[in-house]
LOBANU-668332 format. One record per residue (C-alpha): residue in one letter; x negated, y, z. Coordinates in steps of 0.02 Angstrom, whole numbers, always signed. Layout:
BEGIN
+---------+--------+--------+--------+
| residuo |     xx |     yy |     zz |
+---------+--------+--------+--------+
|       a |      X |      Y |      Z |
...
+---------+--------+--------+--------+
***
This chain:
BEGIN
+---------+--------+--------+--------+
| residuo |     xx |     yy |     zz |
+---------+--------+--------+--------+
|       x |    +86 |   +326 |  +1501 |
|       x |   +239 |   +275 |  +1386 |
|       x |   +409 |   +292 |  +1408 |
|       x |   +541 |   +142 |  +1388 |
|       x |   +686 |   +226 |  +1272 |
|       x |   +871 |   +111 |  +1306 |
|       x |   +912 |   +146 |  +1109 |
|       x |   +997 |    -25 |  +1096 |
|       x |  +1146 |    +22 |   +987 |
|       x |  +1007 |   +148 |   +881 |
|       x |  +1092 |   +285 |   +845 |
|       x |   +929 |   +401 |   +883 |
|       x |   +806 |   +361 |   +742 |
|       x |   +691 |   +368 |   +890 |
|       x |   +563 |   +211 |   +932 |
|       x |   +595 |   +105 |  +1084 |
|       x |   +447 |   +149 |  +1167 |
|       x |   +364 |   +313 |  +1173 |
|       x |   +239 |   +457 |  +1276 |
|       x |   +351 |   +530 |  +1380 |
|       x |   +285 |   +716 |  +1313 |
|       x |   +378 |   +703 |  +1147 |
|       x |   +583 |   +722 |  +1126 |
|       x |   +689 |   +740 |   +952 |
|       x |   +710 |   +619 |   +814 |
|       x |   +606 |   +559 |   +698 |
|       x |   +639 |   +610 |   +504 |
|       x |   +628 |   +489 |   +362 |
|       x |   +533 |   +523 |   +226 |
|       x |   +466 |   +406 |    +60 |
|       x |   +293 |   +411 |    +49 |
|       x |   +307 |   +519 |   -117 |
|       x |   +371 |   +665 |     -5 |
|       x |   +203 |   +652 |    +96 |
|       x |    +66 |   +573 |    +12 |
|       x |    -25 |   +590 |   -168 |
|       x |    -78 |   +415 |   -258 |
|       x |   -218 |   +343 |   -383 |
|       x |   -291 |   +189 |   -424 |
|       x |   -463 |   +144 |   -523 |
|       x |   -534 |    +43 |   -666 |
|       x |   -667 |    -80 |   -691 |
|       x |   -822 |    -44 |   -811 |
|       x |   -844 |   -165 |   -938 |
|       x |   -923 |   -331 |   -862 |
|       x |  -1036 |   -356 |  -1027 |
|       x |  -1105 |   -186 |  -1039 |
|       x |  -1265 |   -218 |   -899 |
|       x |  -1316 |    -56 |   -884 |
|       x |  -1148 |     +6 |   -804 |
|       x |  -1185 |   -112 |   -653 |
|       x |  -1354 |   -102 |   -537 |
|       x |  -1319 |    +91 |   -508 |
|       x |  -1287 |   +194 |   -348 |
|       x |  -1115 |   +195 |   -341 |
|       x |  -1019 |    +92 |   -211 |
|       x |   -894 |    -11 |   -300 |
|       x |   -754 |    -46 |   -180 |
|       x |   -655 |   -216 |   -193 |
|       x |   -474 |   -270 |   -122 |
|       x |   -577 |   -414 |    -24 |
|       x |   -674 |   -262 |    +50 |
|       x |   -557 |   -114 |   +124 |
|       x |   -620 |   -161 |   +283 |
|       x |   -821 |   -160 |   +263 |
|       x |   -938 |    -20 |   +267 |
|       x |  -1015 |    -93 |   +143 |
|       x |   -981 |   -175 |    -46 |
|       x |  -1077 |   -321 |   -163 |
|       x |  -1052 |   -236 |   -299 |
|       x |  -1153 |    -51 |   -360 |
|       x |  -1082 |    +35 |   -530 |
|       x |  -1218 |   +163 |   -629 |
|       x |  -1125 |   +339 |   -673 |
|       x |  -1122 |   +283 |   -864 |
|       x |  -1020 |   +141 |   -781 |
|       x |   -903 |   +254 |   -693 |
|       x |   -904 |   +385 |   -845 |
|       x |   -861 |   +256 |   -958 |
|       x |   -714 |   +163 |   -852 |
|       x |   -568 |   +223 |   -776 |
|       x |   -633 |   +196 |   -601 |
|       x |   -620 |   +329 |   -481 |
|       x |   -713 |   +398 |   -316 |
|       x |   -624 |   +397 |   -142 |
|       x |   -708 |   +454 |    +26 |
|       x |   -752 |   +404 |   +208 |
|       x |   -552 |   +421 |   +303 |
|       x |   -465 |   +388 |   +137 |
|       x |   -306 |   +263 |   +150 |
|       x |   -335 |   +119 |    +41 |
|       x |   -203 |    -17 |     +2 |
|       x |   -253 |   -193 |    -84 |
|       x |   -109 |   -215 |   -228 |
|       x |   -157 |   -365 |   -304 |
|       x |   -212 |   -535 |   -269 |
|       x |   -223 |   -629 |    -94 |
|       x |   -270 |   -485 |     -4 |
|       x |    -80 |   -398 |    -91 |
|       x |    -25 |   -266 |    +64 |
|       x |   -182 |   -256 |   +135 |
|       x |   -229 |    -66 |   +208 |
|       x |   -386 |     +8 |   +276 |
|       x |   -433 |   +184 |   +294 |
|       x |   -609 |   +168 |   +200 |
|       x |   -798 |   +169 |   +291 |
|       x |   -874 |   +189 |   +116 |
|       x |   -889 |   +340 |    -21 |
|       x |   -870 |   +244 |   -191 |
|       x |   -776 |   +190 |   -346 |
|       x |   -619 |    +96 |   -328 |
|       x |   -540 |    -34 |   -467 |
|       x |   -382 |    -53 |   -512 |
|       x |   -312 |   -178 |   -399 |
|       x |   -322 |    -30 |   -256 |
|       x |   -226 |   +111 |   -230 |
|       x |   -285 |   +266 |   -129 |
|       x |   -164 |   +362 |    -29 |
|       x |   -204 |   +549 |    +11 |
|       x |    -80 |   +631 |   +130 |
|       x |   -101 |   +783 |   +276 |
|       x |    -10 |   +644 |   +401 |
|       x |   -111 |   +565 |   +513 |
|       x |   -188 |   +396 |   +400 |
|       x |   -193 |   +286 |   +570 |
|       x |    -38 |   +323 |   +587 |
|       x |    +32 |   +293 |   +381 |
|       x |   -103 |   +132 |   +419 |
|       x |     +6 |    +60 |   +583 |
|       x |   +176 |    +86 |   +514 |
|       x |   +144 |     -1 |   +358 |
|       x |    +55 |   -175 |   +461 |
|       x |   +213 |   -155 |   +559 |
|       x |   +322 |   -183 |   +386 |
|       x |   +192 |   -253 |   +287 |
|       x |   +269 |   -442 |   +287 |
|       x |   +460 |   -357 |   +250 |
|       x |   +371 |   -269 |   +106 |
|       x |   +283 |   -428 |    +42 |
|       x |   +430 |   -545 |    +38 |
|       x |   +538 |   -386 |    -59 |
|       x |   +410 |   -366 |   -191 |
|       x |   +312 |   -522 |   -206 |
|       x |   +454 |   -659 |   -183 |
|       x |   +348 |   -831 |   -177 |
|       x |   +180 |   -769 |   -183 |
|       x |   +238 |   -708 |   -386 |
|       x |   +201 |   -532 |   -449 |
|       x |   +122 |   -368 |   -358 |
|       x |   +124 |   -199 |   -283 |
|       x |   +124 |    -43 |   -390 |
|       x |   +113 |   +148 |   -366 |
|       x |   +267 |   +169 |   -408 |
|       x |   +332 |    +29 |   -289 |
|       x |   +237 |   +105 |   -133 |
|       x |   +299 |   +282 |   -194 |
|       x |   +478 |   +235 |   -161 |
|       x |   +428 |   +155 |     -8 |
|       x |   +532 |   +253 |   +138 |
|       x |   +443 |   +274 |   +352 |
|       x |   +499 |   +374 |   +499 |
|       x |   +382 |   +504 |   +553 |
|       x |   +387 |   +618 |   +702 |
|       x |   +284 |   +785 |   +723 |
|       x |    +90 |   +777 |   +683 |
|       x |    +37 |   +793 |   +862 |
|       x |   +139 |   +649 |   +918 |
|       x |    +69 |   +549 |   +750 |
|       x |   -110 |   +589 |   +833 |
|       x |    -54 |   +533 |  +1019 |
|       x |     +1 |   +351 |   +937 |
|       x |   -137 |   +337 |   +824 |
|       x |   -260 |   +366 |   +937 |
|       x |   -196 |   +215 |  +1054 |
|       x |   -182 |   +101 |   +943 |
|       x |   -366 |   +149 |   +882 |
|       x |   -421 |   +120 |  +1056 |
|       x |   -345 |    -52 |  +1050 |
|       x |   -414 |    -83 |   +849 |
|       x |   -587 |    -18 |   +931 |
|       x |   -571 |   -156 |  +1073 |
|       x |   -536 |   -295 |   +935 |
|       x |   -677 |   -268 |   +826 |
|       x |   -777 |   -265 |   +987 |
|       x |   -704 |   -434 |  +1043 |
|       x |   -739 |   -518 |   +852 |
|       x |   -921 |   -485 |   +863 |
|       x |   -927 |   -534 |  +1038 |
|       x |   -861 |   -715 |   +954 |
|       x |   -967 |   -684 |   +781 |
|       x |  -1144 |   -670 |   +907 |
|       x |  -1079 |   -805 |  +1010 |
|       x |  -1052 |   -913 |   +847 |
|       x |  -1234 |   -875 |   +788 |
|       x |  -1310 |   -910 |   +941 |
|       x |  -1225 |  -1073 |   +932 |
|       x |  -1281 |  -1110 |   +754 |
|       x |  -1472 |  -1062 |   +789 |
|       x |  -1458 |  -1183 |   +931 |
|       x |  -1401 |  -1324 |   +855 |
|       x |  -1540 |  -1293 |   +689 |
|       x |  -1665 |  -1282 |   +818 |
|       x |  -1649 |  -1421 |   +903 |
|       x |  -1597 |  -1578 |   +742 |
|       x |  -1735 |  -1471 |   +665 |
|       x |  -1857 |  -1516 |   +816 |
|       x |  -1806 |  -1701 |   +830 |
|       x |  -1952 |  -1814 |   +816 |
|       x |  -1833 |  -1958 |   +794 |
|       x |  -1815 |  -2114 |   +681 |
|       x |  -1688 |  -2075 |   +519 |
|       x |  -1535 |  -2199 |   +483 |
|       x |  -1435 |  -2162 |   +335 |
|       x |  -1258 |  -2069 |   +360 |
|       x |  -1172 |  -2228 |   +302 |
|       x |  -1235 |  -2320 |   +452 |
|       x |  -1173 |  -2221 |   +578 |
|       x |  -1009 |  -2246 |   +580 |
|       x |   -867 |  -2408 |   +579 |
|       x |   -754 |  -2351 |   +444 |
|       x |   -734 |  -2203 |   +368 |
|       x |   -638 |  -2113 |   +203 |
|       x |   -537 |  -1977 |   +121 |
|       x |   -345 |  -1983 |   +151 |
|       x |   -198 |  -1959 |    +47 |
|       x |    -26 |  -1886 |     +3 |
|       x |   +135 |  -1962 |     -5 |
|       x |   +247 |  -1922 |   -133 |
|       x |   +322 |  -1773 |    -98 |
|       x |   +484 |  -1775 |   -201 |
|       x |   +518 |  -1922 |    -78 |
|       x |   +614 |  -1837 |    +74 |
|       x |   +603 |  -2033 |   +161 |
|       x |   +411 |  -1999 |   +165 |
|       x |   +426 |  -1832 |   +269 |
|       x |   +590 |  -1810 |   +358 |
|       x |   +597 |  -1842 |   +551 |
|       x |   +407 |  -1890 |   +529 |
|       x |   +307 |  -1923 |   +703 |
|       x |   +147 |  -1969 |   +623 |
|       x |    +39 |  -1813 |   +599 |
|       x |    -47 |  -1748 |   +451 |
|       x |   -176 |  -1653 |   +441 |
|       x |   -230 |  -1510 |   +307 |
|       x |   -394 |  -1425 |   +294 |
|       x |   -307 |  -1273 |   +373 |
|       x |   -301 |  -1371 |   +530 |
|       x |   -478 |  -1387 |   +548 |
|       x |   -519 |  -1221 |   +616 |
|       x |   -562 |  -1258 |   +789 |
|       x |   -689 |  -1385 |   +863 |
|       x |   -548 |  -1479 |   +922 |
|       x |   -381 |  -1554 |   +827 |
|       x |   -244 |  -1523 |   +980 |
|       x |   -109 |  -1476 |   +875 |
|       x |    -52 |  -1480 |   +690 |
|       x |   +119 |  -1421 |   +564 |
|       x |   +156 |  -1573 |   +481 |
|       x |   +212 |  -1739 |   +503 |
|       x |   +231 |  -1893 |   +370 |
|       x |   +344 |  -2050 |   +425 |
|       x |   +292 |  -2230 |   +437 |
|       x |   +356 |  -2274 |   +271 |
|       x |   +260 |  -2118 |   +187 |
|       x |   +102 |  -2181 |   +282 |
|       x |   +110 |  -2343 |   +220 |
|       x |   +173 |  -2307 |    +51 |
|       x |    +24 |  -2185 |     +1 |
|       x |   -183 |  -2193 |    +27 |
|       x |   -175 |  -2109 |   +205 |
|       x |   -218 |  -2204 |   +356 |
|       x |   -217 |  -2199 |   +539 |
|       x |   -390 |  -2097 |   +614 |
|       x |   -413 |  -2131 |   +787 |
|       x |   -453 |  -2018 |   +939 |
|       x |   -606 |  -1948 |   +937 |
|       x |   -666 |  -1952 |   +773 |
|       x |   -742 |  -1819 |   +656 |
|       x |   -648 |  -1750 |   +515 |
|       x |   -728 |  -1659 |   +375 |
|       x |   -659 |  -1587 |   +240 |
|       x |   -782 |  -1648 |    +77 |
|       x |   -648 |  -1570 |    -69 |
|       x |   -629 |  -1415 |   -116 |
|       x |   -665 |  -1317 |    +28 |
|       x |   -832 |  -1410 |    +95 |
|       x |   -880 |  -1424 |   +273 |
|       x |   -719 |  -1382 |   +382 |
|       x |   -738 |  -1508 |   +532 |
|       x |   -639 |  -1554 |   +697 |
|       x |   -651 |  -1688 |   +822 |
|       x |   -486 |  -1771 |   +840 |
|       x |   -377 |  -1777 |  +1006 |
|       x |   -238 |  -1888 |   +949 |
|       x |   -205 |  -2007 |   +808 |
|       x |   -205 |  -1956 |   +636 |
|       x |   -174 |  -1951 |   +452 |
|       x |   -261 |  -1830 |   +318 |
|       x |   -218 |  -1772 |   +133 |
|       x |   -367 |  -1822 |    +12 |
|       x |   -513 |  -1714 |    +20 |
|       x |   -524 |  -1743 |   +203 |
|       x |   -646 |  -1880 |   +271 |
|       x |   -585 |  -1975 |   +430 |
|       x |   -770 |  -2045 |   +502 |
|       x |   -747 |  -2168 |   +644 |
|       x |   -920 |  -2166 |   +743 |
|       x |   -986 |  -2320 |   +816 |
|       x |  -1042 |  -2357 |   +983 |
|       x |  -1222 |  -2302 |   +969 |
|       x |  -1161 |  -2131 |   +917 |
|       x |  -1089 |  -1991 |  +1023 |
|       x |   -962 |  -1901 |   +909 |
|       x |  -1013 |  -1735 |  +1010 |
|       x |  -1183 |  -1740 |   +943 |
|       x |  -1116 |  -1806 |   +777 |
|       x |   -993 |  -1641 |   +763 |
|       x |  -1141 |  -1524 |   +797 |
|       x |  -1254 |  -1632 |   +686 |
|       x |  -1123 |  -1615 |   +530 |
|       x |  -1113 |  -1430 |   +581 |
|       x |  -1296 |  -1405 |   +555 |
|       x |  -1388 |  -1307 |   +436 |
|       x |  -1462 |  -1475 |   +384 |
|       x |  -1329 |  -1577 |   +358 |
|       x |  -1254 |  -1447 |   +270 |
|       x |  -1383 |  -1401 |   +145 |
|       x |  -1394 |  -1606 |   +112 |
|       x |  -1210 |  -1606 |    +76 |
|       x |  -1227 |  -1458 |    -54 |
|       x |  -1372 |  -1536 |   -151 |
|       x |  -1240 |  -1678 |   -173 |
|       x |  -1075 |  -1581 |   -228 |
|       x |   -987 |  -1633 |   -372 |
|       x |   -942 |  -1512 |   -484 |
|       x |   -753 |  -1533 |   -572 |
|       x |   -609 |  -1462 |   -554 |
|       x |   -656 |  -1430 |   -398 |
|       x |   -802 |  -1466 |   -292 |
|       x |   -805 |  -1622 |   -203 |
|       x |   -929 |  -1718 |   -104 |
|       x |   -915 |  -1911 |   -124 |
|       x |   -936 |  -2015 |    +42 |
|       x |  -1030 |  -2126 |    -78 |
|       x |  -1160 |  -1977 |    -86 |
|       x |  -1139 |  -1910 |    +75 |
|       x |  -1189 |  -2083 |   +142 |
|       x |  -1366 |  -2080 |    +96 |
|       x |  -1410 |  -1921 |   +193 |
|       x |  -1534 |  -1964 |   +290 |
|       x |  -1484 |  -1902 |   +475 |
|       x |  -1607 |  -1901 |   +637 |
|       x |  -1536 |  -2016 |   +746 |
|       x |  -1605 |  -2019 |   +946 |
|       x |  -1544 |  -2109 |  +1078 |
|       x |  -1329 |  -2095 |  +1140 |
|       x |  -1416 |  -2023 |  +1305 |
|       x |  -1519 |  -1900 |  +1215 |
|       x |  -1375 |  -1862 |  +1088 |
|       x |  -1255 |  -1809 |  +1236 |
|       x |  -1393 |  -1728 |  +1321 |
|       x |  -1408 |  -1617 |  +1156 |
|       x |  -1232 |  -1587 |  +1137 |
|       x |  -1208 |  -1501 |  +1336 |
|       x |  -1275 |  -1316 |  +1273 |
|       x |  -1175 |  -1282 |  +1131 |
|       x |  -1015 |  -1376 |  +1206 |
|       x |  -1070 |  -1241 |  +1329 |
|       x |  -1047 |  -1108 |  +1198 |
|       x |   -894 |  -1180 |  +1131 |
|       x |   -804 |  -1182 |  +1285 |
|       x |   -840 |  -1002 |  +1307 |
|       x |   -791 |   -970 |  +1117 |
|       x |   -625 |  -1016 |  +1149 |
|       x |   -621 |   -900 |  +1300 |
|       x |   -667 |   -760 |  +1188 |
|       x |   -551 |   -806 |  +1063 |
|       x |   -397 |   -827 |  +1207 |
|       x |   -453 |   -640 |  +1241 |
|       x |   -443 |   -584 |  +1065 |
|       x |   -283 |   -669 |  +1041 |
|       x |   -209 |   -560 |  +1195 |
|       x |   -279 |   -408 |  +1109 |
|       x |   -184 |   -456 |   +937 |
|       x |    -30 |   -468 |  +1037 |
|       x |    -31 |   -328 |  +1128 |
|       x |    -66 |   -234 |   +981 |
|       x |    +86 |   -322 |   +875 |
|       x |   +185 |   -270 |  +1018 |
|       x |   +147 |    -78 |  +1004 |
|       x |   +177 |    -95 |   +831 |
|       x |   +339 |   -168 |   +862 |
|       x |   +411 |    -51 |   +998 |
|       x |   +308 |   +131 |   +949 |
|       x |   +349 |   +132 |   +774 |
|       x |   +533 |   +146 |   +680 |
+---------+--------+--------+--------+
***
């Protein structure tokens, strides 16, 4: 049970929302006052024998795992200015796309320099929760555009309210209930997600089916494009949406950020993609794919595929979502300045083809799967925003 605190004009450094147990202020303290700091090195990439050892060698991309790619030998470590952290240490990501990142580690290993471990008798949930509370403040103070990076001496200086230790422990262990609850609800999604996989491999793999070439399968298809943007008159008061490979996340396209205008449509390689066809990204990032709900227009490196009659674009999203397809498209990437697969290429895949009856018939189970994907994730979302809320109203 928590307590709703009326501190609307705040003048108690006290949190809006709180066990009812626990009175008094909070003090303020920088995390200097209460924590000790170090970060790590790298061994020398071209020295082999400092890699292949025993050691755990902990990444920013992998505060979260309980496990790490990488293994340093103690010559490695000896020779390096990398350093050894334990199970329950606070780790913070300083560097990079993961910049603000914070996880109290799973492993016992080595840690490079773009981490910084954070030692303190406070409660770590706790130090863990207040900072993803101010995290984005943080970021946008010390890393203005996406430029520049977190230091020691930047966290250091860094100032949080903290009550007593045993009220620390009463939050912290809440809002590891709730963190317990979401990892629980992402692997319910990640086995669903499998399952759906090793049903759709299993059955194109078992097709005993005539092959047609990709290029035959649909009426028109191709990458789109993007209109000047130093042209406001291509963009402002758009209605015509376009799409980004960050839209393609979900099985369906039912809502996007960004719009283009007639002018910019016409002025520029994109063009119109109409309801319910497949888009795939083929540029860059290879093998994003949505069916669209609405009209659309794509930046290059996205294919628009129109299917034709004879094919059902259900069964032609779980087809191109296939281990088969997929492996196909790889064997044809283009390597440049950035991967790309060519429709050109892509169109001689050869793809097993049955009848429209027996492609919908194949696409019930995992649209069966999907549909209770989304479920999952609608429950996982809740769980996300009840714990943003906590952070909000339990912490100063």
């Amino acid at each position: 049970m928590t307590t709703t605190i009326n501190n609307e004009h705040k003048k108690l450094n006290v949190p809006n929302l709180r066990f009812p147990e626990f009175q008094g202020e909070w003090e303020k303290f920088k995390l200097s006052d209460l924590c000790t700091f170090f970060s790590g090195g790298t061994p020398s990439s071209s020295n082999k024998d400092f890699y292949g050892g025993d050691i755990a060698f902990i990444r920013s991309g992998e505060l979260h795992a309980d496990s790490t790619e990488l293994f340093i030998s103690q010559d490695g470590y000896d020779n390096s200015s990398a350093k050894m952290v334990e199970i329950g240490d606070l780790l913070l990501a300083m560097y990079g796309a993961t910049s603000g990142d914070i996880a109290i580690s799973k492993i016992k290993g080595a840690i490079n320099q773009a981490i910084l471990c954070i030692r303190t008798n406070q409660n770590k949930k706790f130090i863990e929760s207040v900072w993803n509370k101010h995290v984005s403040k943080i970021l946008r103070k010390y890393l203005q555009g996406g430029q520049g990076n977190l230091s020691a001496d930047i966290v250091k200086g860094i100032s949080f309210s903290f009550p007593t230790l045993e009220e620390q422990e009463r939050i912290a262990n809440l809002i590891s209930l709730l963190d317990e609850r979401i990892a629980t609800q992402n692997k319910i999604i990640e086995d669903l997600k499998k399952l759906k996989s090793a049903i759709i491999d299993y059955v194109i793999n078992s097709l005993n089916t005539d092959f047609a070439k990709f290029g035959s399968l649909y009426e028109m298809a191709g990458e789109g494009g993007t209109p000047t943007t130093s042209n406001a008159s291509f963009y402002d008061n758009g209605k015509i949406p376009f799409i980004k490979i960050d839209d393609l996340k979900k099985k369906y396209l039912t809502e996007n950020k960004d719009f283009i205008t007639e002018l910019g449509l016409q002025k520029s390689s994109a063009w119109l993609v109409p309801t319910h066809s497949i888009l795939f990204s083929n540029g860059a990032t290879i093998g994003e794919i949505s069916i669209t709900t609405y009209p659309v227009c794509t930046k290059q490196g996205i294919l628009g595929i129109v299917p034709k009659q004879n094919i059902d674009v259900e069964f032609l999203y779980y087809f191109m979502s296939s281990s088969y397809f997929k492996k196909a498209v790889s064997r044809i990437v283009t390597e440049g300045t950035m991967k790309t697969a060519y429709l050109k290429d892509i169109n001689n895949i050869l793809c097993p083809i049955p009848t429209k009856e027996k492609q919908q018939e194949i696409a019930k189970m995992p649209s069966a799967l999907n549909s209770k994907i989304d479920f999952e994730q609608s429950i996982l979302k809740l769980f996300c925003s009840q714990k943003q809320y906590l952070l909000r109203q339990m912490f100063i």
